[in-house]
VMD Tcl script that draws the C-alpha trace (Angstrom):
set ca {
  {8.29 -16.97 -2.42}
  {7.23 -14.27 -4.80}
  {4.88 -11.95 -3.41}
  {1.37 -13.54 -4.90}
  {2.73 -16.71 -3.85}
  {3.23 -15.11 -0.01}
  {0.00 -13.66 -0.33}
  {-1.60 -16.68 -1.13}
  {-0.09 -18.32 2.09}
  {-1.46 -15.87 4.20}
  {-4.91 -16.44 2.45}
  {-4.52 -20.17 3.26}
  {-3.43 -19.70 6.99}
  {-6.59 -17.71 7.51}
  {-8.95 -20.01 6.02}
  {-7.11 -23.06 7.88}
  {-7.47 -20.94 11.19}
  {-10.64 -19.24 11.33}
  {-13.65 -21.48 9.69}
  {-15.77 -18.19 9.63}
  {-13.34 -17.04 7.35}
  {-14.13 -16.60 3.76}
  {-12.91 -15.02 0.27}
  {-14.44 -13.19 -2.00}
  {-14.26 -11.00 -5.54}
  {-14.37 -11.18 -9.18}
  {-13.10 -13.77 -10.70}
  {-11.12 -15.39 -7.32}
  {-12.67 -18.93 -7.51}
  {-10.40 -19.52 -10.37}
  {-7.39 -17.92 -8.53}
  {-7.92 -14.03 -9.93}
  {-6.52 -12.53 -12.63}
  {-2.83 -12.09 -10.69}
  {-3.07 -15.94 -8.98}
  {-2.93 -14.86 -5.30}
  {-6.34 -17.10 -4.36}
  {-5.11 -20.11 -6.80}
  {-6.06 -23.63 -5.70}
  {-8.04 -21.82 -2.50}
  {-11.23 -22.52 -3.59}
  {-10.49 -26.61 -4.61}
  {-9.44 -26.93 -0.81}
  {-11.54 -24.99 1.22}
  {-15.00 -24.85 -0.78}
  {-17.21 -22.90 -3.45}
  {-19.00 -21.51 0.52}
  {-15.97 -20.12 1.25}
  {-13.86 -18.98 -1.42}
  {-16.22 -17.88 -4.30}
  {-16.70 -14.98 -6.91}
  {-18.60 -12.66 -7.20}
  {-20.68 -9.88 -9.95}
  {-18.40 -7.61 -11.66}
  {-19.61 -5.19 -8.87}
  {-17.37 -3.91 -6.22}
  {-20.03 -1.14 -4.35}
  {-21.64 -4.73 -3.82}
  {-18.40 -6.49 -3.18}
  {-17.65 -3.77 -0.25}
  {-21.20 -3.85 0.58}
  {-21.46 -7.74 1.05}
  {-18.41 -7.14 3.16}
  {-19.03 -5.05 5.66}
  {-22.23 -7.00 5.84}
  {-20.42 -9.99 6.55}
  {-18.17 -8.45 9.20}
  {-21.01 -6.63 10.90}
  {-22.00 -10.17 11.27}
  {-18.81 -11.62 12.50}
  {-17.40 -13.23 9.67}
  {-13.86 -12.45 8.16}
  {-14.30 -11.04 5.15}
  {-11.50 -11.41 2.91}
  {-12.70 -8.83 -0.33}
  {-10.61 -8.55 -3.94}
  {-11.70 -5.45 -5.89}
  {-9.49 -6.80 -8.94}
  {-7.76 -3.66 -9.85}
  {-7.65 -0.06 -7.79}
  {-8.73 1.60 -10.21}
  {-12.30 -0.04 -10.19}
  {-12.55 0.59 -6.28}
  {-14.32 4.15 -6.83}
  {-17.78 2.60 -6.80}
  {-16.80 0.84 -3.30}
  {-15.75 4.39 -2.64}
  {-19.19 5.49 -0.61}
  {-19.09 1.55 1.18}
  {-16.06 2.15 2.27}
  {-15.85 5.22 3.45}
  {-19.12 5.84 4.74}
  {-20.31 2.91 5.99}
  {-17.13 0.82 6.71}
  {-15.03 3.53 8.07}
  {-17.82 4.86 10.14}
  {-19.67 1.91 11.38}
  {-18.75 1.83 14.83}
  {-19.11 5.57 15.53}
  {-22.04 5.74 14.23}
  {-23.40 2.74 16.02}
  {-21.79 3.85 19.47}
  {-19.74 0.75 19.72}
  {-22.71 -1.22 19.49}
  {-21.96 -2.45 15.84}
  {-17.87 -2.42 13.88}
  {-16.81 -4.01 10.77}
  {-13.01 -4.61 11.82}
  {-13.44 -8.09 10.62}
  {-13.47 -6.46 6.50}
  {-10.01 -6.71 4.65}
  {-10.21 -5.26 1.00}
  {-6.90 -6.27 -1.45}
  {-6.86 -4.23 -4.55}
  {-3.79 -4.61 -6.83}
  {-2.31 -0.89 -7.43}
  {-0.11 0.53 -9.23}
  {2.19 0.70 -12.72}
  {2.63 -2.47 -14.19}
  {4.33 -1.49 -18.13}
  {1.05 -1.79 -20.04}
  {-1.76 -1.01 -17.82}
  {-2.65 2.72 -19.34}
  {-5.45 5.00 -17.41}
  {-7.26 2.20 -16.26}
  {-5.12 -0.70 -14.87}
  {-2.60 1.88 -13.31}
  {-3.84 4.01 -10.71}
  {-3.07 4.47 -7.22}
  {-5.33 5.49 -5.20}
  {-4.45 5.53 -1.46}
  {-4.35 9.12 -1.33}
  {-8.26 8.97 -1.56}
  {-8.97 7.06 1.33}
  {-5.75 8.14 3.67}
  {-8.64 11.04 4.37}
  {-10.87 8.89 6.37}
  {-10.87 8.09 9.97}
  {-11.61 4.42 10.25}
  {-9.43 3.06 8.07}
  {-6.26 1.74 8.01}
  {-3.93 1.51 4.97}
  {-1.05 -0.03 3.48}
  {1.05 -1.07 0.93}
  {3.93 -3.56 0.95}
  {7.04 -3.70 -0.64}
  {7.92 -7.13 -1.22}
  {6.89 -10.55 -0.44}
  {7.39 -10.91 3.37}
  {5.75 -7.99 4.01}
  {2.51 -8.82 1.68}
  {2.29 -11.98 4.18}
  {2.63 -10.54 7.27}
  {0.73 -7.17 6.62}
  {-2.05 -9.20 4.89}
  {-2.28 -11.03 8.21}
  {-2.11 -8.22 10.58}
  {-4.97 -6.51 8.68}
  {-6.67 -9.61 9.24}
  {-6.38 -9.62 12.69}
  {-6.50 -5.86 12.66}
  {-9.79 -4.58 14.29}
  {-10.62 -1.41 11.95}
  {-11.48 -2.33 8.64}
  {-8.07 -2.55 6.08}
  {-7.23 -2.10 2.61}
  {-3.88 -3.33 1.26}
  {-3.04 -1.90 -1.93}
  {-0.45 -4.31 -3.80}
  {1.46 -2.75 -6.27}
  {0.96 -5.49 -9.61}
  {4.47 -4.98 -10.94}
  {5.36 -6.72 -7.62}
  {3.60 -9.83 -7.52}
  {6.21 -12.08 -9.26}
  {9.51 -9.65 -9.34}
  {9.18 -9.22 -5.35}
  {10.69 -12.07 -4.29}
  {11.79 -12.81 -0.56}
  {12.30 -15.42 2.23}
  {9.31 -15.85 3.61}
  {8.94 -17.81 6.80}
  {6.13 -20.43 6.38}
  {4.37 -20.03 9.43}
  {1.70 -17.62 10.70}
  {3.25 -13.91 11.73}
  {2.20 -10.47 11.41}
  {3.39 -6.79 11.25}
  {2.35 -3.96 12.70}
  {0.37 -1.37 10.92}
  {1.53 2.39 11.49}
  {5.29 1.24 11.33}
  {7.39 2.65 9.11}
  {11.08 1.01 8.39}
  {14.52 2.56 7.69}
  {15.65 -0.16 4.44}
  {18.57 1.63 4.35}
  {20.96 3.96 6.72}
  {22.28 7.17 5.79}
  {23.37 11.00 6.68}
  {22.57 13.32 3.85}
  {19.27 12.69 2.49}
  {16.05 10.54 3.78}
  {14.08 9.25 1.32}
  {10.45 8.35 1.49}
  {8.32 6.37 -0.28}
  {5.74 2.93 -0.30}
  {5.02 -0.05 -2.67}
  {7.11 -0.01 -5.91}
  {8.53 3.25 -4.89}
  {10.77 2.01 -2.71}
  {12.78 -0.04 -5.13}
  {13.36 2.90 -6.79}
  {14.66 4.85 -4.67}
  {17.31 2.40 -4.02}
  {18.23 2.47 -7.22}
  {18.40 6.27 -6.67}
  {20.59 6.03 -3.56}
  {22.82 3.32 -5.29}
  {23.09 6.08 -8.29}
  {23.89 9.17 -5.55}
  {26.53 6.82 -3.51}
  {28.37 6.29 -6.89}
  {27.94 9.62 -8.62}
  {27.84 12.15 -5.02}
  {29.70 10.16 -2.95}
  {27.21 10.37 -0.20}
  {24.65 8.56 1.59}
  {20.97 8.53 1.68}
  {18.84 6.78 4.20}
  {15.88 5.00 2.59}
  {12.48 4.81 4.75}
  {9.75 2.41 3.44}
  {6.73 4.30 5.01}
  {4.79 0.65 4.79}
  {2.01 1.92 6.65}
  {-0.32 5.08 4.90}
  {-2.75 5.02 7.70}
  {-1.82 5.79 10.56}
  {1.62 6.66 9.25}
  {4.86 6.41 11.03}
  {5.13 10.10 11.26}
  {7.73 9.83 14.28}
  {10.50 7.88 12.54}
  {10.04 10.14 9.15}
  {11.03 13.26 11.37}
  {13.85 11.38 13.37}
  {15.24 10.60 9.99}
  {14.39 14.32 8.90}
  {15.98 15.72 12.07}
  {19.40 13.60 11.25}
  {19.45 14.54 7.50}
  {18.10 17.57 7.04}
  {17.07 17.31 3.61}
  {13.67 15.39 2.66}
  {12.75 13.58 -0.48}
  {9.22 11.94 -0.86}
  {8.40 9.83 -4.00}
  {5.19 8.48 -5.09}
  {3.62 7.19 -8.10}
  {0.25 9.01 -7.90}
  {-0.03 12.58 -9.16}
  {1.82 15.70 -7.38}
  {-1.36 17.52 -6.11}
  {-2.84 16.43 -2.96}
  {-0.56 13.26 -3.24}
  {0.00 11.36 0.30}
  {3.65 13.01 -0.10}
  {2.14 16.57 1.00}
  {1.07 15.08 4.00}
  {4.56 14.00 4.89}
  {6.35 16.98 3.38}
  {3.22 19.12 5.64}
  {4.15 17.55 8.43}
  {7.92 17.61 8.23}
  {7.77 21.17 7.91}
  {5.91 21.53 10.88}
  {7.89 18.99 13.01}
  {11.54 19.26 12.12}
  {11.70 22.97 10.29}
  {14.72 24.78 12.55}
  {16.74 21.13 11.28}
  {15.91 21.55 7.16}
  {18.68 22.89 5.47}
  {16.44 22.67 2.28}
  {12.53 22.89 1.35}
  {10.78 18.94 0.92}
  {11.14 17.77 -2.37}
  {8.51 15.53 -4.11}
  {8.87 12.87 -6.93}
  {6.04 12.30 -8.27}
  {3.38 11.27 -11.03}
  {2.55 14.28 -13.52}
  {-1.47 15.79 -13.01}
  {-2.60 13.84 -15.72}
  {-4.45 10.85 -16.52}
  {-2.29 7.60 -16.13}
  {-0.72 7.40 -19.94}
  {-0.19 4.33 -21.77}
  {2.80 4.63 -24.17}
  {4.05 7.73 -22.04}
  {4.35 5.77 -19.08}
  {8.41 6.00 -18.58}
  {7.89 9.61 -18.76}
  {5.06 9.61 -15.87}
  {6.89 7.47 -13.46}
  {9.01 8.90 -11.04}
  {12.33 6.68 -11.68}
  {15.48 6.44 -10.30}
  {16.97 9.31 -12.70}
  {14.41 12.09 -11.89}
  {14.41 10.71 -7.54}
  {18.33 11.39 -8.44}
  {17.98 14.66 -9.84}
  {16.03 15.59 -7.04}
  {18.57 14.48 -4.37}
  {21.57 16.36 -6.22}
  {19.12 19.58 -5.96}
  {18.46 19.41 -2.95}
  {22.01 19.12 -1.66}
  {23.27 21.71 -3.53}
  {20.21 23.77 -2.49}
}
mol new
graphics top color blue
foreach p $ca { graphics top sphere $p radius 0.5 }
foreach p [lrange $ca 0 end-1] q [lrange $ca 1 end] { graphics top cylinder $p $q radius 0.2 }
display resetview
């Protein structure tokens, strides 16, 4: 399966499981603008897979509603970058609704998908990504797969998962990630982070897209340094696997963090933050970050904003000669 197409699996378990479920967002009756509720709608109902107003502070708002309630509520804000007006839902009410209430009320049952990320054409508004933002609130979880198989079985564990859950999918993703994806139900654990790759001489960090990249990068600094770099796919942005990132850290001694948002305040200061606190008598060199430039999201200029597999290279070949 491609990873819409593992997405939409998980989609269809859920509705086939739990007949509170339901699925909602702009456009999703039809299948959404990237196909990942396609044909959900002509099997399970217009009461239970349905769209809604080109609205998401309602979308997020009818959600945590409905999950206050007890229903699973499945939300699609149809690109990241239109989930600011959810922002104050989200993180206000969603992330907050059981402390607030003293236990009495919680809204674990809310899932929000939002496709993230570069896609090639997208420009300022069709490109963001925006985890960063919400990584600062207590309440939430977040995450961000890299691939097919883990869409599915991240999708489903934020289902199941009793805080409320956004997923970010990087768009680029949806039909180039393309895995063996076991048909049946199965989940994976949120706040896990997994080494793709083993190595001795540099970790690399990153989520999403990210970590195809840096890959690349390691395939480039096997060839060209004649050394290896272990690749961690952090998976999980909150809670975050801080523990393996600083056993990896520990082994190394040289850090690498790449992420497509900008540099400043990026989720890769939290990690480089941290790894500085946890592991710095092992560094033999400062963190390094890969990042997005402080700028709006360009259009044409987009090779030159991305961090690719050249500059993540560069990076590596500083740092060991640091």
């Amino acid at each position: 399966m491609n990873m819409y197409q593992a997405i939409n699996d998980g989609l269809r378990i859920t509705l086939d499981k739990d007949p509170d479920a339901v699925i909602f967002g702009e456009d999703v009756g039809f299948g959404g603008v990237f196909r990942c509720t396609v044909d959900l709608q002509k099997k399970f109902g217009k009461d239970r897979v349905f769209n809604t107003p080109l609205c998401e502070q309602g979308i997020a708002g009818f959600g945590i509603g409905l999950a206050t309630a007890g229903v699973t509520a499945i939300a699609e804000i149809q690109f990241a970058d239109y989930i600011f007006p959810a922002f104050d839902q989200l993180v206000n009410e969603a992330a907050k609704m059981r402390y607030r209430s003293g236990g009495e009320f919680e809204c674990g049952k809310l899932t929000v998908r939002a496709p993230c990320g570069a896609v090639g054409h997208g420009g300022l508004y069709h490109s963001q990504s925006p985890e960063a933002y919400f990584a600062h609130t207590p309440g939430l979880k977040i995450v961000m797969p890299r691939g097919a198989k883990q869409a599915k079985g991240l999708l489903l564990g934020c289902i199941e998962e009793p805080d409320p859950c956004i997923m970010f999918e990087p768009k680029i993703l949806y039909r180039t990630a393309i895995d063996e994806v076991p048909t049946a139900h199965y989940t994976i654990e949120i706040g896990k982070a997994e080494v793709v790759r083993e190595g001795d001489a540099v970790t690399l960090v990153g989520w999403g897209t990210q970590v195809h990249v840096l890959m690349e990068a390691a395939d480039l600094v096997q060839e060209k340094l004649g050394v290896s770099c272990e690749v961690i796919d952090l998976v999980s942005i909150l809670p975050w696997d801080a523990e393996l990132v600083c056993k990896s850290a520990k082994k190394t001694g040289r850090v690498v963090i790449a992420h497509e948002a900008p540099l400043t305040n990026g989720f890769g200061a939290e990690i480089a933050s941290t790894v500085q606190e946890e592991c710095f008598l092992h560094l033999e060199a400062p963190v390094q970050r890969v990042t997005g430039w402080d700028s709006p999201f360009p259009h044409v200029f987009e090779p030159f904003y991305l961090p690719d597999k050249w500059r993540c290279f560069a990076a590596v070949r500083n740092i060991l000669n640091y």
